[in-house]
C-alpha positions in Angstrom: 34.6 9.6 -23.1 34.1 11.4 -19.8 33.2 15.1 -22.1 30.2 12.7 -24.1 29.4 11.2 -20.6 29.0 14.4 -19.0 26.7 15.8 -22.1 24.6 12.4 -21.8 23.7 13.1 -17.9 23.0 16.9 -19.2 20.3 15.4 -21.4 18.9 13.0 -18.8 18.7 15.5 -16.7 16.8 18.1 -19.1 14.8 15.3 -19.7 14.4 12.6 -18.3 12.2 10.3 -20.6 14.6 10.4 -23.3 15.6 7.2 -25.4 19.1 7.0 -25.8 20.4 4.5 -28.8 24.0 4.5 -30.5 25.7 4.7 -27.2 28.0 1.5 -28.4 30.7 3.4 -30.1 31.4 5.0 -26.8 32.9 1.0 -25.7 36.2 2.5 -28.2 39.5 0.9 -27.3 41.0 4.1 -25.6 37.9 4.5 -22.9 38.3 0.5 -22.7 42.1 0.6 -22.0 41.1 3.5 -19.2 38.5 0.9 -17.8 41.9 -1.8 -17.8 43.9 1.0 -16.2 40.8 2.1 -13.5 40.4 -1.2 -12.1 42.2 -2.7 -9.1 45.3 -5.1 -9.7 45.7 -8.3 -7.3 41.4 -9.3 -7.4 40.2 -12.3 -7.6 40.4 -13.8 -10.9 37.7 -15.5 -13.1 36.9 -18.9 -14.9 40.3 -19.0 -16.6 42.5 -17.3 -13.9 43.9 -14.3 -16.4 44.8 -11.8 -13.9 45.3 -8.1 -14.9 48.8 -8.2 -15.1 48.6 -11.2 -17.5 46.0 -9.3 -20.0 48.3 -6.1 -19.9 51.0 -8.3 -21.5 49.4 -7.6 -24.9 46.5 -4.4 -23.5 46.9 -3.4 -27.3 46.1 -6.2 -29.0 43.4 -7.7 -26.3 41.8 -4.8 -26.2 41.3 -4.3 -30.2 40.4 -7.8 -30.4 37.3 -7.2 -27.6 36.1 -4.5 -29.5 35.7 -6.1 -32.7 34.2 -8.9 -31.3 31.5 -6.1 -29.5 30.7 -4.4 -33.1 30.2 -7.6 -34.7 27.8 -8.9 -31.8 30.2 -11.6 -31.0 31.2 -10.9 -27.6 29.5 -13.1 -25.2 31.2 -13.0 -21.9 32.8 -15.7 -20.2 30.7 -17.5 -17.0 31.8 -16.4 -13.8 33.8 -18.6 -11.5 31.0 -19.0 -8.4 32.7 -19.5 -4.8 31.1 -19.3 -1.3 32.4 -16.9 1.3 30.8 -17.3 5.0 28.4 -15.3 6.2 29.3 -13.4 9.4 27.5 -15.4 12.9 26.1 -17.6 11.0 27.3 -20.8 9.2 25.6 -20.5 6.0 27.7 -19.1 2.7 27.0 -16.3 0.3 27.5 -17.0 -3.0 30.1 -14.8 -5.2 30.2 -14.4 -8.7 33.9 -13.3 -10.1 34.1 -12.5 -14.0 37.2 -12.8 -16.1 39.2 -9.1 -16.4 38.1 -8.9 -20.0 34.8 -8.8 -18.4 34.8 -6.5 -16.1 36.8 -4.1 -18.5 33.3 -4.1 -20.0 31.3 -4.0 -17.4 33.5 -1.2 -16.1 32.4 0.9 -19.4 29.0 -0.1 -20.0 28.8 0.9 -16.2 29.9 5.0 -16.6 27.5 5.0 -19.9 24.3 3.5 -17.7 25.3 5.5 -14.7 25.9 8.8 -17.1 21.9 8.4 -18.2 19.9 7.2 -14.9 22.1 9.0 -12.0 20.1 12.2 -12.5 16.8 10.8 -12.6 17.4 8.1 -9.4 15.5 9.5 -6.3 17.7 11.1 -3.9 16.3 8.4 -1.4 18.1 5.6 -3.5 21.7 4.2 -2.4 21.8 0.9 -3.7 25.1 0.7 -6.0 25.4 4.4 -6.6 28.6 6.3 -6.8 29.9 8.6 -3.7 26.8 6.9 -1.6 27.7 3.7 0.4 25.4 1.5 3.4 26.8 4.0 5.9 25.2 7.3 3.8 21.8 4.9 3.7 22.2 4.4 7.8 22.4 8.1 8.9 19.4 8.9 6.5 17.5 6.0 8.0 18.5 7.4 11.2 17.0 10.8 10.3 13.7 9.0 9.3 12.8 6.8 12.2 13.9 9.6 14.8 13.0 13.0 13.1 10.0 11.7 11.0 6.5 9.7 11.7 7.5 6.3 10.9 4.2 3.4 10.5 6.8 0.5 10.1 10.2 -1.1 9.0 11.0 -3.6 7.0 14.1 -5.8 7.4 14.5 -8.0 4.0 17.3 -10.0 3.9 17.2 -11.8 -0.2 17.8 -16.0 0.3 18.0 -17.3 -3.4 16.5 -21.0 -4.0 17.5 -23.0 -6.6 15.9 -26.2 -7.7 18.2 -29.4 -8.7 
């Protein structure tokens, strides 16, 4: 997978308003048993509490039944088990979505294909979610900006979500 990742960013990168289709068959069970094997053992588990460990007990046969299910468009994923974790000086709660492992197996691969074809056309200025660039990389270029460079005005958002019952 990584040899047919690296050629996709070469062609995003050569140009950039390409349409990429047929990208599924890169979802194979070898590049879905390296997502298993990439992932971090001992998270928090999802809806129906299958830990890592547990779906390695049959990798083989899991992972060829998830794939079959993807080609025949059957794979819906499971809902994600929503808990509240507090928010730090303050007594309000964020919410946190955790998926099932056979979900973020998935996400893990669909991740490397999406990241393979917009990485090289993100602006350099963009940090949010990107690999090798964390909040501390986005503070010293902030930094940079407000005291090397005219700044007009900043803008402190902080995202509250509303939902109606």
């Amino acid at each position: 997978m990584e040899t047919k990742l690296i050629s996709i960013t070469e062609l995003s990168k050569m140009n950039p308003d390409m349409k990429f289709t047929s990208l599924a068959h890169l979802l194979n069970e070898e590049n879905l048993k390296r997502c298993h094997h990439e992932l971090p053992s001992g998270k928090a588990t999802g809806i129906r509490r299958i830990t890592k460990e547990e779906y390695a007990e049959n990798l083989e046969e899991n992972i060829v039944h998830l794939v079959k299910r993807m080609k025949r468009n059957g794979y819906k994923p499971v809902p994600v088990r929503r808990t509240y974790i507090a928010k730090a000086g303050t007594d309000k709660k964020r919410p946190l979505g955790i998926p099932e492992h056979k979900d973020k197996i998935v996400q893990r691969g669909m991740a490397k294909v999406l990241n393979a074809i917009y990485e090289p056309v993100f602006l350099d200025s963009s940090f949010g979610f990107r690999s090798n660039r964390n909040c501390h990389d986005a503070l010293k270029i902030l930094n940079v900006y407000i005291k090397k460079r005219y700044t007009n005005y900043i803008v402190d958002v902080d995202i509250k979500v509303i939902t109606s019952s």
